[in-house]
N, C-alpha and C positions, 0 to 999 in steps of 0.2 A: 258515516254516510258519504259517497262518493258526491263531491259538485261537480258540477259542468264548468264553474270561472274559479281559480283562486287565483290571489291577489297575490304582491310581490314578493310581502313578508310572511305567507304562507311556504311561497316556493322555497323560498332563502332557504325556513326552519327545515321543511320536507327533507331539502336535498343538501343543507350543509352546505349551502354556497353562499358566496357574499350578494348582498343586493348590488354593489356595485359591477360583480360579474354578469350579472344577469341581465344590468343596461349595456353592458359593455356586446355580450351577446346581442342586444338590439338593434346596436350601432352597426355590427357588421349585418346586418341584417339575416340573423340565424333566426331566432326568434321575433315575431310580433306581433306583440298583446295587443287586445285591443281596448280600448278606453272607457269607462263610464263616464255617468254623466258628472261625476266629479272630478273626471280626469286622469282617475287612479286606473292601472294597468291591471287591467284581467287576464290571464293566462288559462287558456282553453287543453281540455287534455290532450290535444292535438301541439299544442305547443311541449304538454310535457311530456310526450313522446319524443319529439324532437332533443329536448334536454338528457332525455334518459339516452339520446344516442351519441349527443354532445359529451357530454359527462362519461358516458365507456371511451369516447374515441379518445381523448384527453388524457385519460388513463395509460392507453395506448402510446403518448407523444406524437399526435397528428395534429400536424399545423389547423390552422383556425382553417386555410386558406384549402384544403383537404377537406377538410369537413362541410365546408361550403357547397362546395362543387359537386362532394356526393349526394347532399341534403337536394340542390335544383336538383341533380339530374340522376334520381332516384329511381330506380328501375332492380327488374332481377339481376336483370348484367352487369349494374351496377357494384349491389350489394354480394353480388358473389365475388366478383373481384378487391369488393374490400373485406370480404368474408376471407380471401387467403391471404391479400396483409396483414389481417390480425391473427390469423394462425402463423404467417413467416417471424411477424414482430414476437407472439409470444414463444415461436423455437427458437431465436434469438435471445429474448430475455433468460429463459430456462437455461440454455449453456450458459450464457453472463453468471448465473445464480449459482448455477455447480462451479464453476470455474472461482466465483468467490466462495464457496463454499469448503472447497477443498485447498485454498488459500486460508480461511481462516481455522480450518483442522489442524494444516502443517505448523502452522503460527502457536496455535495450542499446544501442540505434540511438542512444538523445538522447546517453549515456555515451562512445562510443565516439566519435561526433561531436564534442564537446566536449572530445575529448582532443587532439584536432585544430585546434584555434580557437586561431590565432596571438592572443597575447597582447601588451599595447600598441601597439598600432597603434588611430589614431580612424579611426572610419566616419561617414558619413551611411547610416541606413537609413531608408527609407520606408514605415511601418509602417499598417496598417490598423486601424479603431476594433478594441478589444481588452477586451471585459466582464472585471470583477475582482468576486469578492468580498474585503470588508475588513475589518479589525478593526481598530479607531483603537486606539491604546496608547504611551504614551511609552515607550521599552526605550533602553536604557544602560548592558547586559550581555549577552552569548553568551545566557544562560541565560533571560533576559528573554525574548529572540529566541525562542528556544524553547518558552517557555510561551506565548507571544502565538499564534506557530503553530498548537499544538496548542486551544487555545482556539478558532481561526478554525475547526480539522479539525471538534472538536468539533459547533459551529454547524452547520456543514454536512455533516457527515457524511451526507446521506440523498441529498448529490449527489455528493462527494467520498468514495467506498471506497477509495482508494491511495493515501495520502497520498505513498510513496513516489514514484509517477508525476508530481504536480501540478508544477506551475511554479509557485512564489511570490517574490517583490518583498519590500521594505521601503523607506519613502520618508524623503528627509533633508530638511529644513527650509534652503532656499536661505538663508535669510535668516541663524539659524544658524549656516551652515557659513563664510559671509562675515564673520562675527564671531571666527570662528577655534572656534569649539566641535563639539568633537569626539567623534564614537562613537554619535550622539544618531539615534533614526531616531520616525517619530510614528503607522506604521501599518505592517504586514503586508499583504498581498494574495495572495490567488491568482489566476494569469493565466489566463486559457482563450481559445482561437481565437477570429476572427472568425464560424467559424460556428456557434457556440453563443448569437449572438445569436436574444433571443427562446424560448430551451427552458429560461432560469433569468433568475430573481428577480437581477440583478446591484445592485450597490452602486454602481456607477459603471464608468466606461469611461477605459482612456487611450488619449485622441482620437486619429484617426489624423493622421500626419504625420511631419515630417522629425523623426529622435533621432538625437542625437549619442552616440556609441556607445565605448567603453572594455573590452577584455574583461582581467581582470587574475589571474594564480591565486597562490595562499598565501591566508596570516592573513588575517585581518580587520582586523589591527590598520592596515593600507595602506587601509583606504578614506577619510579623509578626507585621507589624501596623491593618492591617484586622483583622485578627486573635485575635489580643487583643481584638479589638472593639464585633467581636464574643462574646468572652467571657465576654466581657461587658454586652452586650446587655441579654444575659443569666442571669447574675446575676441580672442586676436591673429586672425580667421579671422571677425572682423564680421558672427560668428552669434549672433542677439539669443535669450537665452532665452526659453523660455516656459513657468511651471512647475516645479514643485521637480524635481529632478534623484532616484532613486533606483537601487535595487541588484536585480539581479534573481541569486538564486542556483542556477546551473546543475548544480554536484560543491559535497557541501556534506556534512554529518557524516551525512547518511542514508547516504551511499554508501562515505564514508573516515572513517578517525580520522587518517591524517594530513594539515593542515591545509596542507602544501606542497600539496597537491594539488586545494585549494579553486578552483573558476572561477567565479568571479564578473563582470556583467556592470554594470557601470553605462552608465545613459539619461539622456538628459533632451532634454524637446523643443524645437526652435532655430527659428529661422526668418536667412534672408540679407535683405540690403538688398534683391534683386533679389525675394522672398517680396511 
């Protein structure tokens, strides 16, 4: 049966709100119950109309101070111009929603793909120019690797919203790794397609052409064992380097904490005698 007053901790259960929201509501003076003779706050349906408009617009993300000013000076000319904010706000949301939506399909797609990708076996792939933004930084720990990333996100953040999504690299100093020094990488990057040439400020590109290709999953602690093996496989195979060799990380601790599950890809670009 429908009342004409319910009390505070009626409204609270009804609507899933706190009683603390509900004085807070009073204080800005949106709602105001009126009192019995004990004191206790009565809330008229009149009030819970009001709440039911409180509660959609908040929904919405419309300031308290919004909702105020609609609630006094409430009219049709009112309500209909907050009637097409809340249609602009929710065409708004709706792109936001596909736009992460189709963020978290590619994020699947590359994931699931990558679960896929035989591992030790070399390739030749023949790769097209590729813009990177970079952050030069010596790193010589997991955690280094890390922070140089987030640095790079940082920078660019105003092109880069997902960091989750990006494809990023780290490059090894050929010369280095031939000395036998191990762990050592000299820059970060993020990759992006060939057709983003020309819509960003890139740092540089790697050229297109033949890369000799390695895909390897676990630790990290296996890249300058990989790496050699690269280089191996180059030399018995009278493909002349071109260029430091680095790591591109495809399943990497954004995605897993365990580190068997790492895929990682190392490059580097080659050319044959017949080149």
């Amino acid at each position: 049966m429908i009342k004409n007053n319910y009390k505070i901790k009626e409204i609270s259960q009804l609507y899933g709100i706190g009683v603390d929201s509900l004085r807070y509501y009073e204080k800005l003076g949106l709602l105001i119950p009126r009192r019995d003779t004990n004191g206790y706050r009565l809330y008229s349906l009149h009030d819970i109309y009001k709440l039911n408009i409180i509660r959609d617009l908040r929904e919405l993300d419309f300031t308290m101070d919004q909702i105020r000013e609609y609630l006094d000076k409430q009219s049709i000319e009112t309500t209909l111009e907050l009637l097409y904010q809340e249609q602009e706000l929710i065409r708004d949301r709706k792109a936001k929603l596909e736009s992460r939506q189709n963020i978290l399909k590619n994020r699947i797609d590359v994931i699931t793909a990558a679960m896929n990708i035989e591992t030790g076996v070399f390739s030749i792939k023949t790769l097209p120019n590729r813009p990177c933004l970079k952050f030069d930084e010596r790193i010589t720990r997991d955690e280094e690797m890390d922070y140089a990333i987030k640095m790079l996100h940082r920078i660019h953040n105003a092109y880069i919203t997902d960091l989750s999504n990006q494809l990023y690299g780290a490059s090894i100093s050929l010369n280095e790794v031939s000395q036998g020094i191990k762990g050592v990488f000299h820059s970060v990057f993020f990759i992006f397609d060939s057709e983003f040439t020309g819509t960003l400020d890139f740092d540089y590109f790697l050229p297109a052409g033949n890369y000799l290709s390695l895909h390897y999953r676990g630790s990290y602690e296996q890249s300058y064992e990989k790496v050699m093996e690269v280089l191996k496989y180059a030399k018995e195979n009278d493909l002349s380097l071109v260029g430091d060799p680095f790591e591109v990380y495809e399943i990497d601790n954004r995605d897993t904490m365990m580190s068997d599950q790492y895929l990682t890809e190392i490059q580097v670009r080659v050319k044959s005698p017949m080149d």
